[in-house]
N, C-alpha and C positions, 0 to 999 in steps of 0.2 A: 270658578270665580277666584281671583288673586286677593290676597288677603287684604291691600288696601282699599279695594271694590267693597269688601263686608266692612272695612273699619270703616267706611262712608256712610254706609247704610244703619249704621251703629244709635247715631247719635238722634235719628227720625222714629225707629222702631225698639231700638231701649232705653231711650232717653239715658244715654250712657252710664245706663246699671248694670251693663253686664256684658258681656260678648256673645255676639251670632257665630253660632257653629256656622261650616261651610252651608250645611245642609236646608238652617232655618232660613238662610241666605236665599239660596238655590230657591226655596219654598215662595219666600217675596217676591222673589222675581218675578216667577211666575203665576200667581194670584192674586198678589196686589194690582188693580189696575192703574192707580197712582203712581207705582214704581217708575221712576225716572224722569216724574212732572216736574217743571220747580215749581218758585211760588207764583211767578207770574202766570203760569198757563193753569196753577190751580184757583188764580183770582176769576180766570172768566169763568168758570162754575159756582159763584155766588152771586144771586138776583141782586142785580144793582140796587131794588128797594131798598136793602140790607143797607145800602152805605149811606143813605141819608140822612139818617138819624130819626128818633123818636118824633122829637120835636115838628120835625119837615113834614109826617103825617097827620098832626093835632089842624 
């Protein structure tokens, strides 16, 4: 992985407190199953119930 690859990865998994060695890098990649979702294809993994709000259930 090239160093701007981890500084991307930086901001998701240390909430940029610190830097990923290459290694922890390497590590997310491959066992994160998240890795490389954004936020749109992680919205369709929330039950749309979720977005109705409280109220919409009363």
């Amino acid at each position: 992985m090239d160093r701007e690859e981890i500084r991307a990865m930086e901001p998701k998994y240390t909430g940029n407190t610190r830097h990923l060695t290459e290694g922890e890098a390497e590590e997310i990649k491959h066992t994160d199953p998240t890795y490389g979702d954004d936020a749109e294809s992680l919205l369709e993994h929330i039950p749309p119930v979720l977005f109705l709000g409280a109220n919409r259930l009363q």
